[in-house]
C-alpha positions as CSV (number, residue, x, y, z in Angstrom):
1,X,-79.3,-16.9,-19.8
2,X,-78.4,-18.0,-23.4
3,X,-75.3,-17.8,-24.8
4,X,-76.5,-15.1,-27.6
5,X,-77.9,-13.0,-24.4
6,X,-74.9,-13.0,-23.3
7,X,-73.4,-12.6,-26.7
8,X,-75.4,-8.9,-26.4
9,X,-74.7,-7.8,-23.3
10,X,-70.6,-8.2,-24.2
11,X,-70.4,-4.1,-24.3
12,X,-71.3,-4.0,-20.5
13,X,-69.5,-6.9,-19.5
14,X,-66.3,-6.0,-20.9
15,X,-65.8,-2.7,-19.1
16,X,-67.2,-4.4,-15.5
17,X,-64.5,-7.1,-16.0
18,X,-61.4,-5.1,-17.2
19,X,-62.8,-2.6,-14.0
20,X,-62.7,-5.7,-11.6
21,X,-59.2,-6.9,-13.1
22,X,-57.7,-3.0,-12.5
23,X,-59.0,-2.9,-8.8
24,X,-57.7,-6.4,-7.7
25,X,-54.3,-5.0,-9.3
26,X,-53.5,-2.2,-7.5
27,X,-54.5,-3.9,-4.2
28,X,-52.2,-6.1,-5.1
29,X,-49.9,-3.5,-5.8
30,X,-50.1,-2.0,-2.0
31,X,-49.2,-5.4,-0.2
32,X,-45.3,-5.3,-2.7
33,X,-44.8,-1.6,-1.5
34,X,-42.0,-1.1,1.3
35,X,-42.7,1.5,4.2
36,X,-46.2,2.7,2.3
37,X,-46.6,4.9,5.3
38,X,-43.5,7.5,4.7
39,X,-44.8,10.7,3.7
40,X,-45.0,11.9,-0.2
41,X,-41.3,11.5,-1.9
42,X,-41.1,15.1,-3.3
43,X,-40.3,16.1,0.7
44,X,-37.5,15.5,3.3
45,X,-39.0,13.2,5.6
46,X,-36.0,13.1,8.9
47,X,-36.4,10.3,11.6
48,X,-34.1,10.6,14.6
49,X,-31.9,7.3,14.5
50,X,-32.1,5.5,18.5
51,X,-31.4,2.0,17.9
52,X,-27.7,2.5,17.2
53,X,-26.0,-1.0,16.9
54,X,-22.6,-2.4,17.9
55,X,-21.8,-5.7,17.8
56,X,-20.7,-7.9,20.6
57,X,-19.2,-10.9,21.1
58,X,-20.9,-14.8,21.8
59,X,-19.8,-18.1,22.2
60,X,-19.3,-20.1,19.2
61,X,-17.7,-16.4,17.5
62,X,-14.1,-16.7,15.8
63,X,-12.2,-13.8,16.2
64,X,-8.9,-12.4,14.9
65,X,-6.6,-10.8,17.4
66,X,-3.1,-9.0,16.2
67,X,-1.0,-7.7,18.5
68,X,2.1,-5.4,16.9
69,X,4.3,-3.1,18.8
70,X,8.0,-0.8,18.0
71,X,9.6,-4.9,18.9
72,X,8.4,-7.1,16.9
73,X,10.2,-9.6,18.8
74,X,8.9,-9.2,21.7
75,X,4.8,-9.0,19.7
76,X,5.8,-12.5,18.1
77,X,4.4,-14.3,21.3
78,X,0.9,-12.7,21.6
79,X,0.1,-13.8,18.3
80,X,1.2,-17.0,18.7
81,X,-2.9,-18.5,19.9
82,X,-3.7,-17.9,16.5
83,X,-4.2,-21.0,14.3
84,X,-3.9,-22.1,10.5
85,X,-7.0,-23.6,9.4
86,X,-6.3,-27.0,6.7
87,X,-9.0,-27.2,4.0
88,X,-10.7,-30.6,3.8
89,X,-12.0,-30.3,7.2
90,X,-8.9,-31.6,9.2
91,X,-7.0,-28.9,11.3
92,X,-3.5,-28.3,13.0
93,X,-2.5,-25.3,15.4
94,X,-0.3,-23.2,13.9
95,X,3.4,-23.9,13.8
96,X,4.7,-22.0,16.6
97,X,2.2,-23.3,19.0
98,X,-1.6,-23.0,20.5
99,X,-4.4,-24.8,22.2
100,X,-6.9,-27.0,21.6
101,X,-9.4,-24.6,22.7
102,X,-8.0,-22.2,20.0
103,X,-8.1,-24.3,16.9
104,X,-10.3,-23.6,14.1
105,X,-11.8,-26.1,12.1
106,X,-11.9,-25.4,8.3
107,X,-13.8,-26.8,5.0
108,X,-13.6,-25.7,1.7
109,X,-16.9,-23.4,2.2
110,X,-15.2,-21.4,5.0
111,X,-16.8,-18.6,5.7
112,X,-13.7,-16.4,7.3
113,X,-11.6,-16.6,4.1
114,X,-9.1,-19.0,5.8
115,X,-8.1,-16.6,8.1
116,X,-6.4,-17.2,11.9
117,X,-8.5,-16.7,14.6
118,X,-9.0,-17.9,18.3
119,X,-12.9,-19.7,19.1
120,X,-14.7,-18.2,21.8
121,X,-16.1,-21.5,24.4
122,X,-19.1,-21.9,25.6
123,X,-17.8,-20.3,28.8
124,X,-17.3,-16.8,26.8
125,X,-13.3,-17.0,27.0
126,X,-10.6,-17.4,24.8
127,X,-6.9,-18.6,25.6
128,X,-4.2,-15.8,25.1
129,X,-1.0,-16.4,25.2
130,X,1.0,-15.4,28.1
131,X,-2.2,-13.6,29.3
132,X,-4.4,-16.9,30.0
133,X,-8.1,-17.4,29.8
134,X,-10.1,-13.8,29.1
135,X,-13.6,-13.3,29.2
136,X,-14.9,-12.0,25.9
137,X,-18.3,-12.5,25.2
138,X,-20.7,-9.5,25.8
139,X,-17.7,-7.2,24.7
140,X,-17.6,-5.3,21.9
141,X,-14.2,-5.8,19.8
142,X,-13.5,-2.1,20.5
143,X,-13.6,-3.1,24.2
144,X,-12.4,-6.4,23.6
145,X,-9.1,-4.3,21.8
146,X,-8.9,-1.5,24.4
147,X,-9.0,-3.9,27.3
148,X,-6.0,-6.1,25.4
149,X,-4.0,-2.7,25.1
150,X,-4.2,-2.3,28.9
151,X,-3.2,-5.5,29.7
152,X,0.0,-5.7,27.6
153,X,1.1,-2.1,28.3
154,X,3.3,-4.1,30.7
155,X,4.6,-6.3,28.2
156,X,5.2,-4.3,25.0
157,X,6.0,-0.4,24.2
158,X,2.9,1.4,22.6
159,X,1.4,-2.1,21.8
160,X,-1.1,-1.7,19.0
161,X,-4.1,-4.6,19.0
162,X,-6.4,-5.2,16.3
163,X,-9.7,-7.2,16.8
164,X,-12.1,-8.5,14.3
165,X,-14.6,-11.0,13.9
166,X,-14.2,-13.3,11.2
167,X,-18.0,-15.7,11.2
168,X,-20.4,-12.6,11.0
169,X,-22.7,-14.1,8.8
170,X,-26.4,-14.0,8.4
171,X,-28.9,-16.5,6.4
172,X,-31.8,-15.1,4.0
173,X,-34.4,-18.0,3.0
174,X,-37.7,-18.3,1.2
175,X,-39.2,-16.6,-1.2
176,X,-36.2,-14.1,-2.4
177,X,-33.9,-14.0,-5.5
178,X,-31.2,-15.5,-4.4
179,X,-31.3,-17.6,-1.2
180,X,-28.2,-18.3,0.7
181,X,-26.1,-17.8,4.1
182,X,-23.9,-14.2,3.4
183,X,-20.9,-13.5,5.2
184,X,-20.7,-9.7,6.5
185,X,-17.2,-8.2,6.5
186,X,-17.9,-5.1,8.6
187,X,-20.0,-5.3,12.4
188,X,-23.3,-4.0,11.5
189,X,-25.8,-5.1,8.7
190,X,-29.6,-3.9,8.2
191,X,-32.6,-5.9,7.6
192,X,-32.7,-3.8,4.3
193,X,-29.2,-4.9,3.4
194,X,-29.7,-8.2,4.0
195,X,-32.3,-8.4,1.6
196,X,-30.8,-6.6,-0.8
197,X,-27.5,-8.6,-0.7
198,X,-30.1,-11.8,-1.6
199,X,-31.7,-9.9,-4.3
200,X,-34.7,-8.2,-2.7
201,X,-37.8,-10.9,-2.1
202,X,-39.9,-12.0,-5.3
203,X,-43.6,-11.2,-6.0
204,X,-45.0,-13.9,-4.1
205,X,-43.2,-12.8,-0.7
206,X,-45.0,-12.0,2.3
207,X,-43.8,-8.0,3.1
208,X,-46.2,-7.7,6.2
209,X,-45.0,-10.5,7.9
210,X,-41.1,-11.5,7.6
211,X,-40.0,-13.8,10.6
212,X,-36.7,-13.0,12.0
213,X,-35.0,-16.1,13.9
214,X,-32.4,-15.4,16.5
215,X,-30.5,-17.2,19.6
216,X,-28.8,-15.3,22.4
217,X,-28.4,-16.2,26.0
218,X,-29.4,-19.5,25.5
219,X,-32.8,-18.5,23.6
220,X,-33.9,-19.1,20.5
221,X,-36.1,-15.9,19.5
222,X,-38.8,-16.1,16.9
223,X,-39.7,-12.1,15.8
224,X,-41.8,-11.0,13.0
225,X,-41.6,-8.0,11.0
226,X,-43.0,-5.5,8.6
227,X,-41.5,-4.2,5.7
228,X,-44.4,-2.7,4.5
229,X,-44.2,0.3,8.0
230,X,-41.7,2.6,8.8
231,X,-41.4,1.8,12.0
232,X,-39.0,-1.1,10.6
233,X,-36.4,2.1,11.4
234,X,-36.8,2.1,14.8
235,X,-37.2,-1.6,15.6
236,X,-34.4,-3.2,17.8
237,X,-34.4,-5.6,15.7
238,X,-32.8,-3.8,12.2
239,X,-29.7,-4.3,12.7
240,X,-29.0,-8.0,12.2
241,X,-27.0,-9.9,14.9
242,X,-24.2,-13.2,13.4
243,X,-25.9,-16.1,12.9
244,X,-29.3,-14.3,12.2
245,X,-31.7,-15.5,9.9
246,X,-34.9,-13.9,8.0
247,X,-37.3,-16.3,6.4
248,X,-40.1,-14.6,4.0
249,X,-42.7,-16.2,3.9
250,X,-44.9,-16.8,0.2
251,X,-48.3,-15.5,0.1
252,X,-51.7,-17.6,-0.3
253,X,-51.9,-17.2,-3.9
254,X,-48.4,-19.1,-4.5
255,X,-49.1,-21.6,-1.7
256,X,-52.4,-22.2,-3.7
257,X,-51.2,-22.2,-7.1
258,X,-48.6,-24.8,-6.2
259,X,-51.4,-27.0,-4.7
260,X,-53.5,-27.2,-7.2
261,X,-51.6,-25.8,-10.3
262,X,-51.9,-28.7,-12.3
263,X,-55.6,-29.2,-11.8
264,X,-56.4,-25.6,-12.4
265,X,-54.7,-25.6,-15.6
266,X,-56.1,-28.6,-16.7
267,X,-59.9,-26.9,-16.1
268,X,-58.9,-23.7,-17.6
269,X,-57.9,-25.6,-20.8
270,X,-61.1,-28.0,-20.8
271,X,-63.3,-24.4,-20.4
272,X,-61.8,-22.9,-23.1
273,X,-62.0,-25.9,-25.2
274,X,-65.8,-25.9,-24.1
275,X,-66.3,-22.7,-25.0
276,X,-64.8,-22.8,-28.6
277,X,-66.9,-26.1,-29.1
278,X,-70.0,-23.9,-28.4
279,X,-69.2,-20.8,-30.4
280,X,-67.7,-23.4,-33.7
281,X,-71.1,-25.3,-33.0
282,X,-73.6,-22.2,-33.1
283,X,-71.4,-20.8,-36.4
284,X,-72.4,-24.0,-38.2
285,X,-76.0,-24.6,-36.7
286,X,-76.5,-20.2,-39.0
């Protein structure tokens, strides 16, 4: 075909290639969507919530543990296992005592704030004071706290026992806004949180198929997941666990372009220098 030819066959081409452009758009439109499935948004769609989440507690966990009672004299002891983190990544227990097991090594990117806490072992314990060696891990600091508030009923007078976890963080990576390991202040965090704490994921991210890494019990679990169903609501794997992280994945076309950006640049620039050679040459040649 000549270039005139095609010259007078522009009308039809135009409309078949802005109708070609349109369609590839809005199917790339569907694969950015989150939970497509969910009914139209002018209803109330309900879903009964099952996988209810509470967080427990596993080795390598840093927890904060305050004991108070009406006699603060007689409390000082029990919080004694707590230990003062030194920035610059040397450590020291605290002044008034504690164990090697207990003490927390600190940097100047540490995650709890600087705040005391005992390390759970490997084993799952923690050294407290004049109690010895608990079992923690598999507890949930509610039970942790109740079971503490049985044990030193024979100790202090209405003793009151606080528990919180102080390294409850989670890691977002790839192809979101902002990239980085977050630390949680509360026990429970969502998949949807998570992302929206790194600044939701980009165009180029993969919704279908975002891989969740996680290690309990000695495993190392690889789970993928699919942002673009609503079943994301009812997976057991929503709620994020410490140490969790989600890595989204880029699609083809970014994979692709970063290839062979260069080159595909460079031939889009030599074909429309081609193509203004022809057009300047056949304006002269009339």
């Amino acid at each position: 075909m000549s270039l005139s030819s095609c010259f007078g066959c522009k009308y039809i081409c135009l409309p078949a290639l802005f109708l070609l452009i349109l369609i590839s758009s809005c199917t790339s439109t569907k694969n950015i969507v989150y939970f497509k499935d969910l009914k139209d948004t002018s209803k109330v769609y309900s879903q009964i919530i099952e996988n209810t989440y509470e967080l427990k507690l596993q080795p390598d966990d840093i927890i904060q543990i305050l004991v108070n009672s009406v006699n603060p004299q007689a409390t000082a002891v029990f919080n004694l296992g707590n230990t003062t983190p030194v920035f610059g990544g040397a450590s020291q227990p605290a002044s008034q005592g504690g164990t090697d097991d207990n003490i927390y090594h600190s940097s100047m990117s540490d995650p709890t704030g600087g705040n005391k806490g005992y390390l759970v072992t490997k084993d799952g314990d923690i050294d407290f004071p004049v109690l010895g060696r608990l079992k923690v891990t598999g507890l949930t600091t509610k039970q942790l706290k109740e079971q503490l508030k049985t044990k030193l009923d024979k100790y202090l007078s209405e003793p009151i026992v606080n528990v919180r976890l102080l390294n409850y963080r989670i890691t977002v990576l790839g192809e979101v806004a902002r990239p980085a390991s977050y630390s949680i202040p509360g026990e429970h965090i969502t998949i949807v949180e998570a992302l929206g704490m790194a600044g939701d994921l980009t165009i180029y991210g993969r919704r279908e198929n975002v891989l969740l890494v996680r290690e309990e019990n000695g495993q190392r679990k690889f789970i993928r997941l699919n942002l673009n169903s609503s079943n994301l609501f009812q997976s057991p794997y929503y709620y994020l666990k410490q140490n969790d992280a989600l890595y989204i994945e880029p699609k083809n076309s970014k994979l692709n372009s970063s290839e062979s950006g260069i080159y595909r640049k460079a031939s889009v620039i030599i074909s429309i220098l081609s193509l203004l050679v022809i057009i300047t040459y056949r304006i002269i040649l009339k």
